[in-house]
C-alpha positions, 0 to 999 in steps of 0.5 A, a space after each residue: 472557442 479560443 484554444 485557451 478557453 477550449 484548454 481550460 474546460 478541458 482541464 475542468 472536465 478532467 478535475 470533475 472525471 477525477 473527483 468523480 472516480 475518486 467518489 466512486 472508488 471510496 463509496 465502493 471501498 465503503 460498501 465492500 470492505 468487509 467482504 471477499 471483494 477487498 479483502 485480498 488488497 487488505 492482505 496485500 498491505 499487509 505483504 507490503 507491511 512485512 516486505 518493508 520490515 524485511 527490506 529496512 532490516 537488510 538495509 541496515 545490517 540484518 537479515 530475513 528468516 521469513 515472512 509470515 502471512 495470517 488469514 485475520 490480516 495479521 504478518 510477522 517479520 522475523 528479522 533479526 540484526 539490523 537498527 530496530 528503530 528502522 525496522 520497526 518504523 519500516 512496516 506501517 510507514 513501508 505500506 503507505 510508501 508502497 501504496 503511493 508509489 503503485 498510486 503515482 506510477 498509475 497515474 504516469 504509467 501511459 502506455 506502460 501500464 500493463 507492464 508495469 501491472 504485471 511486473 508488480 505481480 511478479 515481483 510479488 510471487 518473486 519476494 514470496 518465493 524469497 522470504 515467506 513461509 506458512 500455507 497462507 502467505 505461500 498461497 496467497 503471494 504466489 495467487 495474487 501476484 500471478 494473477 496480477 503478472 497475467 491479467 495485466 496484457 488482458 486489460 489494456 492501458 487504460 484498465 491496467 492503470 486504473 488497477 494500478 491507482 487502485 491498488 495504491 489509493 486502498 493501499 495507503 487508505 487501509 495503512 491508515 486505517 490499520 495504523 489507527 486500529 492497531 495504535 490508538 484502538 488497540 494501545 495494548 497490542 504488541 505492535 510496531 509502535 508498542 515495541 518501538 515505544 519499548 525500545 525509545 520510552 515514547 508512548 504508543 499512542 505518540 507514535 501512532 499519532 505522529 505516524 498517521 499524521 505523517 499518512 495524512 498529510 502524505 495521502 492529501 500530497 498525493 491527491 493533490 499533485 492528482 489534481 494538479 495534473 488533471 
């Protein structure tokens, strides 16, 4: 077999490893999601939401007080000072950010991975120790990131990258997904985009369109350049 030919079904066999993994993590997701085994990336997202709130407030001239965490999957920022508009746009937009980031540096990561597992759990438990207050979210920073930091040397590359990609894929998939509960399910609820709508006379359910088409359209960049690269 030439070196071409032999390159190309390389490359196919990689595109099909792809897809399957992409298959089996989104009919596990599935089968899981409403269960214990999920739920503490749900509430990660919703750490990343608040942590965006709380970084887009001090870029634009505000400051944090804390960060609350919620057993129902609820946060709050308190963030006073700052663009509003900025703020405000932080959280939903933050998490799916935050989710392609740990996705892509996964999929880069090589023999880095683990370590880059581990600092993503310490710089968990650092940021809760900063900013977040309340029994839940003390508990819940300080154990998953410490969980992250230790098992990260434990796994070896190939594990701690799949953890990374995970991490990220069921981060971005739940950012839109509670986009849309909170949005369009919900129109009533005091959300990001109800207070946005509030302070630019845009609707609520406008800006829950045009932020989860933006998710959309990023979630399918992202998949893409997987498949590219494979």
């Amino acid at each position: 077999m030439s070196p071409a030919r032999r390159t190309s079904r390389t490359s196919r066999q990689r595109k099909l490893q792809l897809l399957a993994g992409f298959g089996l993590w989104f009919a596990l997701l599935w089968v899981f999601w409403n269960t214990p085994v999920v739920y503490p990336v749900q509430v990660f997202v919703v750490f990343l939401h608040e942590i965006s709130h709380a970084l887009a407030a001090l870029a634009t001239g505000g400051h944090v007080v804390r960060i609350e965490l919620t057993p129902r999957l609820g946060g709050l920022c308190h963030c006073p000072g700052g663009n509003a508009f900025v703020t405000l746009s932080a959280g939903y937009l933050g998490s799916l950010l935050w989710g392609g980031l740990l996705f892509e540096t996964g999929r880069k990561a090589g023999s880095r991975a683990p370590a880059l597992l581990s600092a993503t759990g310490v710089g968990v438990v650092l940021l809760t120790l900063l900013w977040v207050r309340g029994t839940f979210g003390l508990l819940f920073g300080l154990l998953f990131g410490t969980a992250l930091a230790l098992a990260a040397p434990r796994l070896g590359r190939g594990a701690a990258r799949v953890a990374l990609m995970a991490l990220g894929l069921t981060s971005v998939l739940y950012a839109i997904l509670d986009m849309k509960s909170d949005i369009l399910d919900r129109p009533h609820l005091r959300s990001d985009a109800r207070m946005l709508a509030e302070l630019t006379g845009v609707p609520t359910v406008a800006w829950g369109l045009l932020w989860i088409g933006l998710a959309l359209a990023f979630a399918a960049w992202l998949l893409r350049r997987a498949w590219r690269d494979a």
